[in-house]
Every structure is written in C-alpha cells, then in structure tokens.
C-alpha positions in Angstrom: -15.1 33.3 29.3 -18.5 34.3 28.3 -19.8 30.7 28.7 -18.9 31.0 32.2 -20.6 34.1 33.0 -23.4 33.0 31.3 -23.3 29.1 32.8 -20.5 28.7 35.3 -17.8 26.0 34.9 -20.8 24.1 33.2 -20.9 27.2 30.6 -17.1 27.1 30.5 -16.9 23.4 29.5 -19.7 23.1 27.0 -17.9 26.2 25.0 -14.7 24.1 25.5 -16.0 20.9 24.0 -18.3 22.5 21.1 -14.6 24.3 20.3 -12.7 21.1 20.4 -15.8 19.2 18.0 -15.8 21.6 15.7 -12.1 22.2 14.7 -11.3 18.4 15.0 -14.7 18.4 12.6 -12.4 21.1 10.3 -9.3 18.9 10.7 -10.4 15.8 9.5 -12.1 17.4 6.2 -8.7 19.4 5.2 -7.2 16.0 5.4 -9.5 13.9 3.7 -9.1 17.1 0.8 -5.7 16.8 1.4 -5.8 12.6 0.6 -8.2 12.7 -2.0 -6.2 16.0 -4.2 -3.2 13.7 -3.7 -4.4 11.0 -5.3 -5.9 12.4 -7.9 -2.0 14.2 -9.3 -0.2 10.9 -8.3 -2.3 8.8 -9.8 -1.9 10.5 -12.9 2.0 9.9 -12.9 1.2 5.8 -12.9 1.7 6.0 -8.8 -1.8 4.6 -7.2 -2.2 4.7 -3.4 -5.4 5.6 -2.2 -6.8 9.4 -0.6 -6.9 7.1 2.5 -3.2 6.4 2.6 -2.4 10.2 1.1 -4.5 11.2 4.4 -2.5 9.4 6.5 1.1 10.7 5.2 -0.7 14.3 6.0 -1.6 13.9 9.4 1.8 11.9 10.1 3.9 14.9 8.8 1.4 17.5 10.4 1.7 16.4 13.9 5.3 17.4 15.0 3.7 21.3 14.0 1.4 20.4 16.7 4.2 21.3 19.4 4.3 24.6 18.2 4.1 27.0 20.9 4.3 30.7 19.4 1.9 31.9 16.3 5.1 34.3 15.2 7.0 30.9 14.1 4.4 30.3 11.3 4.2 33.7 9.7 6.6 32.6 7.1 5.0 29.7 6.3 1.7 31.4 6.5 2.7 34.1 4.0 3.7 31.4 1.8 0.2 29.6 2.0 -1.5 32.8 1.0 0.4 33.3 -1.9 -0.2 29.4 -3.1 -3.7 30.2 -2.1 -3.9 33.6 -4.3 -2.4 31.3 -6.9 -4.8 28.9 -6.9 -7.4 31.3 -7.1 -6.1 33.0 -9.8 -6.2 29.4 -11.8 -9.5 28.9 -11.0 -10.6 32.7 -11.8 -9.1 31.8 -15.3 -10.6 28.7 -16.1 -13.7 29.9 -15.4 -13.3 32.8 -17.8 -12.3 30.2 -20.0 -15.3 28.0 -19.6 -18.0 31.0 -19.4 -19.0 31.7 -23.0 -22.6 32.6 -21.2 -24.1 30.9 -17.6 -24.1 27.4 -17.6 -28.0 26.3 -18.6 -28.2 24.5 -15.4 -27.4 27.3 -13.2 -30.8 28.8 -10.7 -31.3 32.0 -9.4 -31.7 30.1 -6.0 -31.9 26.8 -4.7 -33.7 26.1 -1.1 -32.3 22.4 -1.5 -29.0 23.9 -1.6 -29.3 26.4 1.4 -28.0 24.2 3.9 -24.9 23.0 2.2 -24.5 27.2 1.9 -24.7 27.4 5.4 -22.2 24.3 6.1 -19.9 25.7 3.1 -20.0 29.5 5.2 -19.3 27.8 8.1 -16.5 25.9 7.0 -15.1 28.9 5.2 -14.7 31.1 8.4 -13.3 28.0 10.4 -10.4 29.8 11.6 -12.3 32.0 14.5 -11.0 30.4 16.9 -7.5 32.3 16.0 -8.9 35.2 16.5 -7.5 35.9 20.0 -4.1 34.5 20.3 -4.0 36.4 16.8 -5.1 39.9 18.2 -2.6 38.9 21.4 0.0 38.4 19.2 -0.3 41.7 17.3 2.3 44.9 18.3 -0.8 47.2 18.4 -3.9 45.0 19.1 -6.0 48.4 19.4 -6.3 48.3 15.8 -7.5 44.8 15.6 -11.1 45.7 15.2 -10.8 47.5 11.8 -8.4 44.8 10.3 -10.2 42.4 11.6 -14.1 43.8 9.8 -11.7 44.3 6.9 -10.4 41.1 6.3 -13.8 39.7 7.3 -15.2 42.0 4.4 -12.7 41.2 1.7 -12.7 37.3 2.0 -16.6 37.3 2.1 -16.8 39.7 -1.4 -14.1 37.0 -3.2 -15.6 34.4 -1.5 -19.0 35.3 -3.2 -17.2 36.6 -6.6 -15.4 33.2 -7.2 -18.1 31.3 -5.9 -20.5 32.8 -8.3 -18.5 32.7 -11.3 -17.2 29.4 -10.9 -20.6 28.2 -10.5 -22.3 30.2 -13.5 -19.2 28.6 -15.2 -19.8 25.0 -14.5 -23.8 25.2 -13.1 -25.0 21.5 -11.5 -21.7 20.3 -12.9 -19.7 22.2 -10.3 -17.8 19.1 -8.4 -17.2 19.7 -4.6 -14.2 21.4 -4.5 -14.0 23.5 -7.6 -10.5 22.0 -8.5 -12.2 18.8 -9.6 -14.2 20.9 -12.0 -11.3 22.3 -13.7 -8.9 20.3 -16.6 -6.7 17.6 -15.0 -3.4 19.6 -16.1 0.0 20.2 -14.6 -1.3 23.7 -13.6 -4.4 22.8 -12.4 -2.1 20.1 -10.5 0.0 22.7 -9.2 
C-alpha cells in the first residue's frame, strides 16, 4: 500500500515484483540447502543421487502446500519445525563447546571483506517479513502484535549473534557455509 501512495499503481507494482524476486530468491536457496544436506546423509548410507535430484524431490513434494489457503492449517506443522529447529541448534551449540578449547587462531575481530556476505546472511535470516501481515491478521488479539512482534525480532537477533559467534570462534576461516557442514558427519549431526 505504501508503494502506491508513494508512486501510484507504478509504486504498487514495483513493491509487488521486488516482493515476488526476493522470496523466489529465498525459495530456490532453501531448496538447493535442502538438495545438497540430502546428499550429503544419503550418500553416506551407499545411496548417491545428486543435491540436484534431492532439490527436485523437494520442490515436487512442496508444491501441493502451495494451495494452502489459511496460515491456521500450518501451526502444527510450524510448531513442529521450531522444535527440529531448537534441536538443531542445540547440536550445533554443543559441538561448538566441544570444539572451543580457546578461539580458533584464524578468527578476526572484523573483517570488511566479509561485511557484505553479513549483510546478505541478515537479510536472508529475516526472510520471512513478508508474513508479517497475514500473520498479525490472523492473530485473536492483533493489538498486541507490536510487542511480540519487537520481541521475537529481539530474541532471534541475540541467538542469531550468540550462535553465530560461537560457532565461528569455534571453527574460525574453517567455518563451512552452513554451519552443519562444519560439524562431525554423525547420525546426530545427520538428524
């Protein structure tokens, strides 16, 4: 709405569009994560098909949830990704405990070189703004969706920058891109 008061239908449009690059931007890198995490476990278990054809399956079974009209529907399976999500967090909290006897040598106080993968990694992380009005919509009292919102927007930043820190003083320039590739290829790491 704001691009159109701003720019007419013109304003309307170009927030449109810049919405619709973005999260299809979002979409493809889950999936290529998605395809490349894959085969990494299978390939383990003597299985070998590529992150390409793992990607593939992933979009294939994603796209019937694209008919989904109603946000309620996925709060089950919503609740059940934050708690794999706190899980995997957890694993990766532990392991770099394990692996931080004192910071990494390679690790720098700051990096200019790095600053704009920061930026792209900040971005990525807070992908989900788009969901933040059919979200409030959706809520029984969406009054209060101001303070819950700057809450959960305060809490993910602070573990954001906790486990992004330690991991990184864990591992230093060896860090791989995502963290879980860092870690020992185990059956909990796997999980």
């Amino acid at each position: 709405d704001l691009g159109e008061k701003v720019m007419g239908q013109k304003g309307r449009r170009l927030v449109e569009a810049g919405i619709v690059i973005c999260q299809t931007s979002f979409v493809c890198a889950y999936f290529l994560f998605i395809g490349d995490s894959v085969a990494r476990v299978i390939d383990k278990d003597g299985f070998f098909y590529s992150g390409t054809f793992w990607t593939l399956m992933a979009t294939v079974a994603v796209v019937p949830l694209l008919y989904i009209k109603a946000i309620k529907v996925l709060v089950i399976p919503a609740i059940l990704a934050d708690v794999i999500i706190v899980f995997g967090l957890i694993v990766i909290m532990v392991y770099d405990f394990i692996q931080i006897d004192k910071v990494h040598e390679s690790v720098e106080a700051f990096n200019f070189a790095g600053l704009p993968l920061f930026f792209g990694i900040a971005v990525f992380a807070f992908e989900g703004i788009n969901m933040i009005l059919p979200v409030e919509q959706s809520m029984a009292e969406p009054k209060k969706f101001p303070g819950v919102f700057r809450q959960v927007i305060l809490h993910l930043t602070v573990a954001m920058i906790i486990i992004g820190a330690l991991s990184y003083s864990a591992f230093g320039s060896d860090t791989k891109n995502p963290i879980l590739f860092s870690l020992p290829d185990n059956k909990l790491v796997q999980a």
